[in-house]
N, C-alpha and C positions, 0 to 999 in steps of 0.2 A: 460296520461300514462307517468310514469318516464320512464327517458332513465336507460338502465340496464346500473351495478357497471363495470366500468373498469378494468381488472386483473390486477395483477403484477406477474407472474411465478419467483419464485424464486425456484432452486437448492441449496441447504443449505449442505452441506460435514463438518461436525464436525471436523474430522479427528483426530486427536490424543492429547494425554496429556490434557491439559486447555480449546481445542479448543470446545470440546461437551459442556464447562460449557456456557463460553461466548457467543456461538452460541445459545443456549437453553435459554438466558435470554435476547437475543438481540432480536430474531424473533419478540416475543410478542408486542416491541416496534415499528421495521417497521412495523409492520399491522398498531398499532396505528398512525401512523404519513403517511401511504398511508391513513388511511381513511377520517383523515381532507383532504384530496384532491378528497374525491369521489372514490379512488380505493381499491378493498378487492386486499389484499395477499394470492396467494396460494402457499403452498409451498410439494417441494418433499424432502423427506430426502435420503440420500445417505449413505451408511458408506463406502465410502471410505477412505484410510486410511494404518497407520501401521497395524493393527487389523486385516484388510482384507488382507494386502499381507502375513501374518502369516495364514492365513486361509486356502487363496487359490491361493496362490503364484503369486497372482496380487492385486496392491496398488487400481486398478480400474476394471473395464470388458472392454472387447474388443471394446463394443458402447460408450465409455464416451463421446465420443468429441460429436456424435448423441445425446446423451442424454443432455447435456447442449447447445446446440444449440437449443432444442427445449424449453427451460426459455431464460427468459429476462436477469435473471443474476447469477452471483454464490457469492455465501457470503461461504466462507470457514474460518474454526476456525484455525487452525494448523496443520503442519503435522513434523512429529520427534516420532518416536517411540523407546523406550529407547531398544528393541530388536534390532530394524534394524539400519544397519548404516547410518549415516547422509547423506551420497552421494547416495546409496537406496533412501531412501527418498524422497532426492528432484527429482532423475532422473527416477524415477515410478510414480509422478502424479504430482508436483509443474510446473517443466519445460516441459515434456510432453504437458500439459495443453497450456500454454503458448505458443507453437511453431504451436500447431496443429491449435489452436484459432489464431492465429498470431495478441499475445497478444502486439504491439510491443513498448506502452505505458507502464511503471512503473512510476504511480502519489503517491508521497509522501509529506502530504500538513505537515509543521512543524509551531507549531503556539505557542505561549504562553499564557495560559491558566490562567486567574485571580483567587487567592486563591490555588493555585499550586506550592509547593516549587520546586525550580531547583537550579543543583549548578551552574547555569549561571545566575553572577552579571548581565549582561549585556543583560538580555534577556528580558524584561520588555518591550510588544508593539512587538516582533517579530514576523511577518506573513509572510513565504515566501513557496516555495513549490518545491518539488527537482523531475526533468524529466527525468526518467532515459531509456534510450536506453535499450529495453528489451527483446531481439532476437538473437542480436551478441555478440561479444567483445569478453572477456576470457573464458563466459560462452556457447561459440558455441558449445561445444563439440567435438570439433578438437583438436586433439595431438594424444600422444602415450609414449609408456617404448620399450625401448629393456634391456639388461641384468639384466633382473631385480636378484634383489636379491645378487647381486655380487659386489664388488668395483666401477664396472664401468657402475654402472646403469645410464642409462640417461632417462628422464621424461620431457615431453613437452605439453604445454597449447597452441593452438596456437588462438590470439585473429585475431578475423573478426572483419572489418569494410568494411561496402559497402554503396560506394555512395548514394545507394536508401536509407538502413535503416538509415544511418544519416539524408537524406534530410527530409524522412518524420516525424522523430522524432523531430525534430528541426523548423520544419512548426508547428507542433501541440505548440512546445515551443514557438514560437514566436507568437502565436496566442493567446494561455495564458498570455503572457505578457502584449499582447497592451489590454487584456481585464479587465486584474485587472491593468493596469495603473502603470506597475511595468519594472524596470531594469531586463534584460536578461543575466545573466552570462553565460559564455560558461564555463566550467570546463575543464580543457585541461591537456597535457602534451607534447605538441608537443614541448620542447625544447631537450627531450630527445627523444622522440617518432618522428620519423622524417618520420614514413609515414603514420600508422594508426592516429594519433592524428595530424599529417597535412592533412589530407585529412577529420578530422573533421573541424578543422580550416577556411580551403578554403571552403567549401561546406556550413557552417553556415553562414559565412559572405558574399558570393555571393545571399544565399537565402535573406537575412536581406535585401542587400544593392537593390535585384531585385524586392521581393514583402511586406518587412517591413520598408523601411525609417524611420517611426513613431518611432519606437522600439527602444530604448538604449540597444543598447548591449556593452559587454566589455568581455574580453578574461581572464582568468583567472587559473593559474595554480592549479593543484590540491592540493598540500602541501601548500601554500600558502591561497587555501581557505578553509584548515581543520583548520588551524590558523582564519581566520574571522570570520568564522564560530561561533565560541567562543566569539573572542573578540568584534565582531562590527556584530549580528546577525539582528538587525534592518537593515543594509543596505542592505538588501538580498533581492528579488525579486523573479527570476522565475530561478531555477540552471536546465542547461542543461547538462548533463550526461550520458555519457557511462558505459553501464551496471556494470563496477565495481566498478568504482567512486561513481555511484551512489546507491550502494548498501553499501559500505563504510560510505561517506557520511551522508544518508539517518540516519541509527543508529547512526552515532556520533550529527546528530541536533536532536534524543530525548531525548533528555536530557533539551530542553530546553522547551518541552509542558511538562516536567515532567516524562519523562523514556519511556521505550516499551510500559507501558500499556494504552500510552496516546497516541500512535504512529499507525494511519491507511492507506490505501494503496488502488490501485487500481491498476488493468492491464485490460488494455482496448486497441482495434484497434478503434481509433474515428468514422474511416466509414462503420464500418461493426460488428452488431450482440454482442455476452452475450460476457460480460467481466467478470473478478473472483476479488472478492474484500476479503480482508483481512487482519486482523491487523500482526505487524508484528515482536510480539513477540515471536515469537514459541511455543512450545508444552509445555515448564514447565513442564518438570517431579518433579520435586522439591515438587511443588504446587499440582499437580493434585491430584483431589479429595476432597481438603480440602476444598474448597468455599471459596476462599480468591483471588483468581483471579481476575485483573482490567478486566473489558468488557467494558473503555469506549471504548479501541481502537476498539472493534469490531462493538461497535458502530458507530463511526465516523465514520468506514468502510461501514457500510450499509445508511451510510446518504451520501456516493460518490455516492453508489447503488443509490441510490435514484436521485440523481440529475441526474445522467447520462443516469437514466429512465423517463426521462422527469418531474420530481417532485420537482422542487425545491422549493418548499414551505415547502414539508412537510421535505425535508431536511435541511433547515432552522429549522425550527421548533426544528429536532431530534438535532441538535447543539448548539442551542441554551439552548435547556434541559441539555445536557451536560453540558454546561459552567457553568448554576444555580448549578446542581448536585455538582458538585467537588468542589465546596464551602461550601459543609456542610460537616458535619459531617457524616450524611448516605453514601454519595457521597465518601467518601475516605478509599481505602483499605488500606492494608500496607503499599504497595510500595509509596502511597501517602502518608504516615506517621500517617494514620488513622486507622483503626479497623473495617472498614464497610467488611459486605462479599460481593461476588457477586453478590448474591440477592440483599442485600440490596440498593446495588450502582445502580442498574438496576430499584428498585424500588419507588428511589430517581429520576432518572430521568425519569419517567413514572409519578411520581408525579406531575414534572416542566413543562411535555407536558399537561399533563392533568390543572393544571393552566394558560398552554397559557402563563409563564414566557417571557419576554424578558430583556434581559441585556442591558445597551448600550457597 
């Protein structure tokens, strides 16, 4: 008697603009690449969204956080609804999500992609991945306005940093490091920032010094490595970052796997329960509708899903299909300077899994 198929629950949230297209051509692919590993996907759809908070005057329902706790993981498309304001948006289900999941992991793997035009001469051979503290900093939701509207309005952001969330963000960093066998930059700004970014400072390099010896690390200002970044993105390793740097950051190295649409993400707590995975182009009104949308990044998004589900084969696999894909002609939408649509680009790389493609 066979042993019965292993599930993978996935919650799937289209969300708005591009996100229902990308999402809607990826699904089919993780089934495919769970089943080379023995597991069927099941999935629930969600419309959460712009749509829904126009609806019924919430981005989610009151059980969200319940209802994605009860999957494995969440592959979300976008959220930007060209009604709702951008600050809407992300503080009705983006950051919500994140706080209540204490998501406190933002994994942004930046990699250069063969057959990939970028305008970074220098990017040929670049694999590095940007860590970004994703709980505190600017985006706590601390501050305030008094006068508003008047000459003498004042407006304040005030950035957290706490001992714990750096320590544990910077553990998971230093443990990526010594596993892909790579330099640990710290992204800092502590020459001006003389208490929150020294108290990243001291806290990273006593961890290094107490439980990573092995690990190269190096300190590195932020201005400073938005310049490297560019010009010497090979030397780049494992970037640790405070949630604005590293959302900064993050956008300015895709350009070097070839734009947003090459650009995928994870938010994840490593010790505990469903992370939400998602690329990290936004909604695209511009686009939507047209089928001209990249989905590799939402790809590459559910091959995090995938590994972080215990599958890293078939998330190999889905990456590797990638890599073939965007070398052809099928494989490239505009933004890649090609004419493939959605479709096509999804069915390009559904082609490459189903070949069992590998690149070196």
């Amino acid at each position: 008697m066979s042993e019965p198929r292993r599930e993978l629950r996935i919650a799937a949230i289209g969300g708005d603009g591009i996100g229902p297209e990308v999402v809607g051509v990826t699904l089919p692919l993780v089934a495919a690449a769970a089943a080379l590993e023995g597991v069927e996907l099941v999935v629930t759809e969600l419309d959460w969204g712009g749509e829904r908070l126009l609806r019924t005057g919430e981005a989610m329902p009151a059980d969200a956080v319940e209802t994605v706790r009860a999957h494995d993981a969440v592959l979300l498309g976008a959220v930007g609804h060209a009604d709702v304001p951008p600050d809407v948006s992300v503080w009705t289900l983006v950051l919500p999500l994140r706080k209540a999941l204490d998501l406190y992991v933002n994994l942004r793997p930046i990699r250069a992609w063969a057959g990939v035009r970028t305008p970074i001469s220098s990017a040929d051979g670049a694999d590095f991945v940007i860590v970004r503290e994703n709980t505190e900093g600017e985006y706590s939701g601390m501050g305030g306005s008094v006068h508003k509207d008047t000459p003498d309005e004042i407006a304040t952001d005030v950035a957290i940093h706490s001992r714990r969330a750096i320590e544990r963000v910077a553990r998971y960093a230093l443990g990526l490091a010594r596993e892909r066998s790579q330099l640990l930059s710290l992204v800092t700004k502590s020459n001006v920032s003389r208490h929150g970014y020294a108290l990243w400072d001291a806290v990273v390099f006593d961890l290094a010094a107490r439980e990573f010896a092995d690990v190269e690390i190096e300190k590195v200002y932020v201005d400073a490595m938005a310049a490297r970044m560019i010009q010497h993105p090979r030397s780049l390793g494992v970037l640790l970052c405070s949630n604005l740097f590293g959302d900064i950051l993050s956008d300015l190295g895709a350009p070097i796997a070839g734009g947003l649409g090459m650009a995928p993400s994870a938010n994840i707590s490593p010790e505990s329960g469903c992370g939400v995975y998602e690329p990290v182009h936004g909604s695209a009104p511009d686009i939507a509708g047209r089928g001209i949308a990249n989905p590799m990044a939402c790809i590459l998004s559910a091959a995090l899903l995938l590994r972080d589900c215990g599958l890293g084969s078939a998330a190999l696999a889905l990456e590797t299909a990638v890599g073939v894909a965007v070398q052809s002609d099928a494989g490239a939408t505009p933004d890649l300077g090609g004419a493939a649509s959605t479709q096509s680009a999804a069915d390009a790389v559904r082609d490459a899994l189903d070949a069992d493609v590998r690149v070196a």
